[in-house]
N, C-alpha and C positions, 0 to 999 in steps of 0.2 A: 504471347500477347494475351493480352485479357478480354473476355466477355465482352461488347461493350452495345450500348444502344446507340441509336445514330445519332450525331450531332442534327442539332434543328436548324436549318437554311433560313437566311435573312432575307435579303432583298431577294429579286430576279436572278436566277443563272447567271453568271456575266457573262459576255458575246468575247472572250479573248483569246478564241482559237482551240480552247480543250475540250473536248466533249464530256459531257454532263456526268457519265458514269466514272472519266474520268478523275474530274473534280471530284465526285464523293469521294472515291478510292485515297485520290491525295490526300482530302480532307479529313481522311479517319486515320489515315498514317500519321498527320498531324497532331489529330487530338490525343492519339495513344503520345508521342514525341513530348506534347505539351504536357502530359499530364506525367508521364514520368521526370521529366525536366520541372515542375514543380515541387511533386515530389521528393525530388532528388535535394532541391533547393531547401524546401524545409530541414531534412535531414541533418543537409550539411550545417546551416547556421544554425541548429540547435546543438550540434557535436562543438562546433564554434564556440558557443555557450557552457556548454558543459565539460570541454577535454579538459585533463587534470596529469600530472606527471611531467617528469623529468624534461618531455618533449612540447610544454606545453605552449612556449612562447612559439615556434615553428608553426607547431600543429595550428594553434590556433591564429594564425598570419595566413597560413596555407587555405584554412577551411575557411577562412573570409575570402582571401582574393578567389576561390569555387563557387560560395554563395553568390558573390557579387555580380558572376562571370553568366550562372544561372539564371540568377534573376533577368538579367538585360536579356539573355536568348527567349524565356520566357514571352515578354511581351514580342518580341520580335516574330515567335510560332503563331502568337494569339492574328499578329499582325497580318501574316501573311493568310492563315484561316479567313480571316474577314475578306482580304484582297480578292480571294477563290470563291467567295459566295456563302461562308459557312458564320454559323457564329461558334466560338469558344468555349471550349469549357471554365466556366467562373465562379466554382464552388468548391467546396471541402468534396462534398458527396461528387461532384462530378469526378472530379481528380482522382477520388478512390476507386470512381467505377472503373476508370479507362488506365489507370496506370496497373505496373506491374511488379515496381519497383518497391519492396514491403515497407512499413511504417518503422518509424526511430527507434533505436533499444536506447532511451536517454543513458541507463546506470552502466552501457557499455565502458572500457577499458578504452585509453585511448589507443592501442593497437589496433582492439575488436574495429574501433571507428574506422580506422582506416581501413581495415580489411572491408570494413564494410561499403565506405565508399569507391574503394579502388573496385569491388564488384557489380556496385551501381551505376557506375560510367561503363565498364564492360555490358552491362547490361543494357544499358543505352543504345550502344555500338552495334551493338546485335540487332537492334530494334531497327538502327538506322539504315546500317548497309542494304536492305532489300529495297527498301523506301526510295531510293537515290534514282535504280531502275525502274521501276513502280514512275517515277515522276519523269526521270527520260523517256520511256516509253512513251508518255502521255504528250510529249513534248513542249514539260513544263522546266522550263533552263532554270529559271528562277529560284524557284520548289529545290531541286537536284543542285541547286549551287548552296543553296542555304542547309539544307541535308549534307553535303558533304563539308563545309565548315563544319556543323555539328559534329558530324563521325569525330572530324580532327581534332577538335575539344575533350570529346571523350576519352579520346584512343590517348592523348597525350594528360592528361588529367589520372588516366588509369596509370600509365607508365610511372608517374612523380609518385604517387600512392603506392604502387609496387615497390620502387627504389627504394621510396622511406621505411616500408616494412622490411627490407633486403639485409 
C-alpha cells in the first residue's frame, strides 16, 4: 500500500453507529480502493486505445467492457466515502498519492497489456481482501458488501486476463 496523507473530512462525523476511528480506518481503505481503481481505469482505456495485433478486435471489446466496469465502481467508492463522512480523492496528484497500481507503458505489446492488467486487478484483490474485515469488524455491512463485490470483479477480471494470455 502506498504512503498516503489523510483524506480531509466534510461535514460532521455522521451519528450511524461506527465509531470515529473506525470511519477513518474504512475511509483510507477506500481512498487507497479509489485510487487504484481509477488508476486501474486510466490504464485500461488507454491499452483500449492503443492495443494493436492480431488480438486486437477481442482485446480491445475486452479493455472497454474493464474501463466501463471501472469507471461506474469508481463513483460508486467516491460515493460511499462521502456517505462515511470523508471527501474523495478528485485529482490527478491525489490518485497518484494514494494509489499503488504504477502508471501506463502506452508503446506496450498487446500481451505486455494484458499481463499488465491481469496483474493490476490481482493487485486490487490484495488491496481488497484485508479491507472486507477491516469494515466487518467496524460493523460496517455496507462497506464489506461493496468490498467484496469489488474482490469479485477483480478476481474474475484477473482470471479472463490470465485465460487470454494461457
Amino acid at each position: 500500500m502506498a504512503a498516503t496523507t489523510p483524506i480531509r473530512t466534510t461535514e460532521s462525523t455522521p451519528s450511524i453507529g461506527i465509531k470515529a476511528e473506525d470511519l477513518k480506518a474504512i475511509n483510507a481503505g477506500l481512498s487507497q480502493v479509489l485510487a487504484d481503481t481509477f488508476t486501474l481505469y486510466l490504464k485500461t482505456h488507454g491499452y483500449h486505445w492503443n492495443v494493436t495485433g492480431p488480438h486486437f478486435r477481442s482485446l480491445h471489446l475486452l479493455f472497454e467492457e474493464q474501463y466501463q466496469e471501472l469507471w461506474a465502481a469508481a463513483d460508486v467508492l467516491a460515493e460511499r466515502m462521502r456517505a462515511l463522512g470523508s471527501g474523495a480523492p478528485g485529482s490527478y496528484a491525489e490518485f497518484l498519492e494514494h494509489a499503488s497500481i504504477k502508471d501506463n507503458e502506452r508503446t506496450a505489446d498487446a500481451m505486455t497489456m494484458v499481463a499488465n492488467l491481469g496483474r493490476d486487478h490481482e493487485t486490487l484483490a490484495r488491496l481488497i481482501r484485508p479491507l472486507v474485515e477491516v469494515a466487518e469488524d467496524a460493523g460496517d455491512g455496507a462497506t464489506a458488501d461493496l468490498f467484496n463485490a469489488r474482490l469479485a470483479v477483480h478476481e474474475q477480471a484477473a482470471w479472463m486476463l490470465r485465460s487470454f494470455a494461457a
